[in-house]
C-alpha positions in Angstrom: -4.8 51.2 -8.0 -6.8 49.6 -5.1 -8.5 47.5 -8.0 -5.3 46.4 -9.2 -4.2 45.4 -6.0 -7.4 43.7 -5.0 -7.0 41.8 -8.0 -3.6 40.4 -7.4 -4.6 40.0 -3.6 -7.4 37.3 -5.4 -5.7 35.6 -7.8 -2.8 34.8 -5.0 -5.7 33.1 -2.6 -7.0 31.6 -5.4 -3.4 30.1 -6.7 -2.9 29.5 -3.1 -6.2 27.6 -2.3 -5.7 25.5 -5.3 -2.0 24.4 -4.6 -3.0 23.3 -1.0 -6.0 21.4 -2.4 -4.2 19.5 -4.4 -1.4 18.7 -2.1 -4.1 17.5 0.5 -6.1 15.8 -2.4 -3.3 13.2 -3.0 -1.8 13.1 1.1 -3.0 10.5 3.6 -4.4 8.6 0.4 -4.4 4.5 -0.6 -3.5 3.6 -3.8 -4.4 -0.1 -5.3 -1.0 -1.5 -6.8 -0.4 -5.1 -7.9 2.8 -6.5 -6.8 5.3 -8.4 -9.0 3.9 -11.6 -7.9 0.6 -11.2 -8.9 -1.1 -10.0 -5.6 -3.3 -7.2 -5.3 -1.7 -4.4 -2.6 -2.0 -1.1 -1.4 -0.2 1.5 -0.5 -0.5 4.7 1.4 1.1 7.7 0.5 2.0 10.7 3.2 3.1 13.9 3.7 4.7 14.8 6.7 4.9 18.6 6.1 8.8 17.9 7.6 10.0 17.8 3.7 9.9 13.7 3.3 7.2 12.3 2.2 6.5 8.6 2.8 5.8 5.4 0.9 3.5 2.8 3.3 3.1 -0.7 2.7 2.2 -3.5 5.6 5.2 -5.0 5.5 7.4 -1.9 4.9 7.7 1.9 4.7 10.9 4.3 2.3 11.0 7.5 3.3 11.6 10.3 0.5 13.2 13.8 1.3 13.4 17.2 -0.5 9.7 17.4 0.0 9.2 21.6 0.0 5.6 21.9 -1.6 3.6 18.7 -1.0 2.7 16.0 -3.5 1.6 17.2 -6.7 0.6 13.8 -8.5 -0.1 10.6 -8.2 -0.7 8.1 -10.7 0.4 4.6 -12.0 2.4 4.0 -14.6 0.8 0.2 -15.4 -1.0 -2.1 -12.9 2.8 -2.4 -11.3 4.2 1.1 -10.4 3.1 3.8 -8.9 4.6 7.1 -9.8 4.9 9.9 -7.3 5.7 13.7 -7.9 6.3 16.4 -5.4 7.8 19.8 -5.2 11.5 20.0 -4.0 13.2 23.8 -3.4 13.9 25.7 -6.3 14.9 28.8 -4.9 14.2 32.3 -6.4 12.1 32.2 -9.8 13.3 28.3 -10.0 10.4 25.1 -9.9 11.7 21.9 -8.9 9.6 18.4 -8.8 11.1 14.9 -8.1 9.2 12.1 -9.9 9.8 9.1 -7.8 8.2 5.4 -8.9 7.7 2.5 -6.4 7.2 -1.4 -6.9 6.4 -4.2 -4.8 8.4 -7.6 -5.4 8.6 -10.4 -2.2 6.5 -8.3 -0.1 9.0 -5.4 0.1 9.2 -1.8 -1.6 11.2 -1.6 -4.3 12.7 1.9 -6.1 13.3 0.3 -9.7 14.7 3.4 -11.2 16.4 6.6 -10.2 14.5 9.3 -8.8 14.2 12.1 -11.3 14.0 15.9 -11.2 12.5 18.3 -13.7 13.1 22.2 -13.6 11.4 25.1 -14.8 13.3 28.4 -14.3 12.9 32.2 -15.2 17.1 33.2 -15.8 17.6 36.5 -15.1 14.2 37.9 -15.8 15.4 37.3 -19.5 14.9 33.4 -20.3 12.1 30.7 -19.6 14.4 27.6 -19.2 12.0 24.4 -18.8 13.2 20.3 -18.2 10.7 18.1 -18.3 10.8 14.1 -18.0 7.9 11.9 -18.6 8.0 8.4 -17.7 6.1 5.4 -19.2 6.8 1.8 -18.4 4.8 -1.0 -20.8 5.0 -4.8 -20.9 7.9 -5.9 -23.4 7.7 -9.7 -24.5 11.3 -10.1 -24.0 12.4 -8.3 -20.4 8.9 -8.2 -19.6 9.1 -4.2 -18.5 10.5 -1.5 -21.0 11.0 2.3 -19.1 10.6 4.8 -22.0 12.3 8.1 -20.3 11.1 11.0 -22.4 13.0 14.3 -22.3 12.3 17.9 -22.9 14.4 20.9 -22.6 13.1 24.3 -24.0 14.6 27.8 -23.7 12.7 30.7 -25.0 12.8 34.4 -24.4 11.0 35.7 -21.6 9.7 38.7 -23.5 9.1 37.7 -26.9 7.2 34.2 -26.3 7.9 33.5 -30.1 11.6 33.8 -29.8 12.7 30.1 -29.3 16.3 30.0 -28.0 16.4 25.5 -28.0 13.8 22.7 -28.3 14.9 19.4 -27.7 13.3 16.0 -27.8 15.0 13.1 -26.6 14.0 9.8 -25.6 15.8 6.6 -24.0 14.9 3.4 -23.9 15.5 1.1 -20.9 14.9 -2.3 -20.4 14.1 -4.2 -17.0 16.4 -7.2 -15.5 14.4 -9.7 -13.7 17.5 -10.9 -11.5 17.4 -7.5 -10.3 14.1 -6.1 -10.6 15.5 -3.0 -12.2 15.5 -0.6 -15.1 18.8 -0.2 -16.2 21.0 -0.3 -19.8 24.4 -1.5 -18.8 26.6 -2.7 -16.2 29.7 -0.6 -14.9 32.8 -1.9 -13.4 33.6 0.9 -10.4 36.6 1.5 -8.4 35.9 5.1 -7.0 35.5 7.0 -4.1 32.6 9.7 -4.1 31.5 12.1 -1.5 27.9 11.4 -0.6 25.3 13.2 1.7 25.4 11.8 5.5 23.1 13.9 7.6 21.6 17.5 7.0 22.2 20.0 10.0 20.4 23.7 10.5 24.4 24.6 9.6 25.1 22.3 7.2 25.3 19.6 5.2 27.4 16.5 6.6 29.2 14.3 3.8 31.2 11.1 4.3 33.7 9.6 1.9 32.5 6.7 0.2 34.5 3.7 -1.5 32.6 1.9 -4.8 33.4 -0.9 -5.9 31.8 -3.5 -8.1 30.2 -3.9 -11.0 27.2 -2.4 -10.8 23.6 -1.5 -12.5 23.8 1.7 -14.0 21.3 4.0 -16.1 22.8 6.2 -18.2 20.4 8.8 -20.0 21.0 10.3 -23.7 22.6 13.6 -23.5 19.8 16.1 -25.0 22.2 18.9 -26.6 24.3 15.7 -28.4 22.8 12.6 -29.6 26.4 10.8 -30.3 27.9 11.8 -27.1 28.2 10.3 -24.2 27.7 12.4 -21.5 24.0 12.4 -20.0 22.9 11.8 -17.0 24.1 9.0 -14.8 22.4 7.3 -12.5 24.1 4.1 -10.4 22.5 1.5 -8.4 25.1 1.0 -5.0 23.6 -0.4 -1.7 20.0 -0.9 -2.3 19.7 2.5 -3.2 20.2 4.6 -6.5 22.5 7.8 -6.8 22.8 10.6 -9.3 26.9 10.7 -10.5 27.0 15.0 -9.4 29.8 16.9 -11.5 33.1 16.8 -9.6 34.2 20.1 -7.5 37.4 20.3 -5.2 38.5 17.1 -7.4 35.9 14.9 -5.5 32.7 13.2 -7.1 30.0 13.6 -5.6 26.7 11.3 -5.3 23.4 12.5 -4.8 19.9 10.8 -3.6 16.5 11.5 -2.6 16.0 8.4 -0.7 16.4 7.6 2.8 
């Protein structure tokens, strides 16, 4: 028994030793990033251990939040943008990771996509539930940028490993607007009021009624579980900043964002 439980005492430190390294490996670190027109920049990426985590540039600074378990990765996409991953709150059994890519165009940050989430859950102590997205962003002679957003959702058994429940493989395929300097695959004509995120409290969440209007850049992702519908994830660019369309509750819908 005290074997056991010196055993499990190590491999905890160990897991423990190597998740904090490799927070601290990518916090407080410069990157090398070229910006849209053609100059060579950097950027220094920080963790304030206050769940945000924070972009630097010379001339400006955005300010991420949901930040729970430090920054996991760093890594550019091409010479142009610089992903970012870090670990949000999952709750029990649940692991959550935002994947978050930054640009510079006329000296300023720039957030040309949504900020995406991927989930790996254990459901009940019966299922392993797992959504992944991978991102990758090459030159395209005719919009000069093409976003390839790769999708993965897998469900299997928890006790029988072999026992595969769903795996699905979808990509989509977005193309970048140079008027706009975003990724996005159609334009929306809104007239809608949505409930967003104003402050957070210790007690609670503050929200604020919202009016869009406009038409406006929107990504919309393919819907995994249904190739022909039209139902995936939406993502719409409103006031320099991009929000997640959340399903409706109390008859109100609801935008979310992980950017200050």
């Amino acid at each position: 028994m005290k074997t056991s439980i010196g055993k499990r005492f190590i491999l905890a430190s160990v897991l423990l030793i190597c998740c904090f390294k490799a927070s601290v490996g990518f916090d407080n670190t410069t990157y090398d990033i070229q910006s849209f027109e053609g100059k060579k920049e950097k950027l220094l990426i920080r963790d304030t251990h206050s769940e945000t985590i924070i972009v630097i540039h010379k001339s400006d600074t955005l300010t991420f939040y949901g930040n729970k378990h430090g920054i996991r990765d760093v890594k550019l996409l091409n010479p142009y943008f610089l992903q970012i991953t870090y670990g949000m709150p999952g709750g029990s059994e649940v692991k959550c990771r935002a994947i978050v890519v930054v640009c510079i165009y006329n000296n300023k940050l720039h957030i040309p996509i949504p900020v995406f989430t991927t989930v790996e859950s254990f459901v009940h102590n019966m299922f392993y539930d797992f959504h992944g997205i991978n991102l990758k962003i090459e030159k395209d002679p005719l919009f000069k940028f093409k976003l390839t957003v790769k999708e993965h959702i897998f469900v299997r058994d928890l006790d029988d490993s072999s026992k595969i429940l769903y795996d699905e493989k979808i990509a989509t395929t977005v193309k970048f607007d140079t008027a706009t300097n975003l990724f996005y695959n159609r334009r929306e004509n809104l007239n809608k009021q949505y409930k967003v995120l104003k402050e957070r409290t210790t007690n609670a969440d503050v929200e604020e009624m919202i009016s869009v209007k406009g038409e406006l850049p929107v990504l919309k992702l393919n819907n995994p579980k249904c190739k022909e519908c039209d139902d995936g994830a939406l993502y719409l660019y409103y006031n320099k900043n991009w929000f997640e369309e959340l399903a409706a509750y109390d008859n109100i819908s609801r935008l979310g964002s992980l950017t200050y």
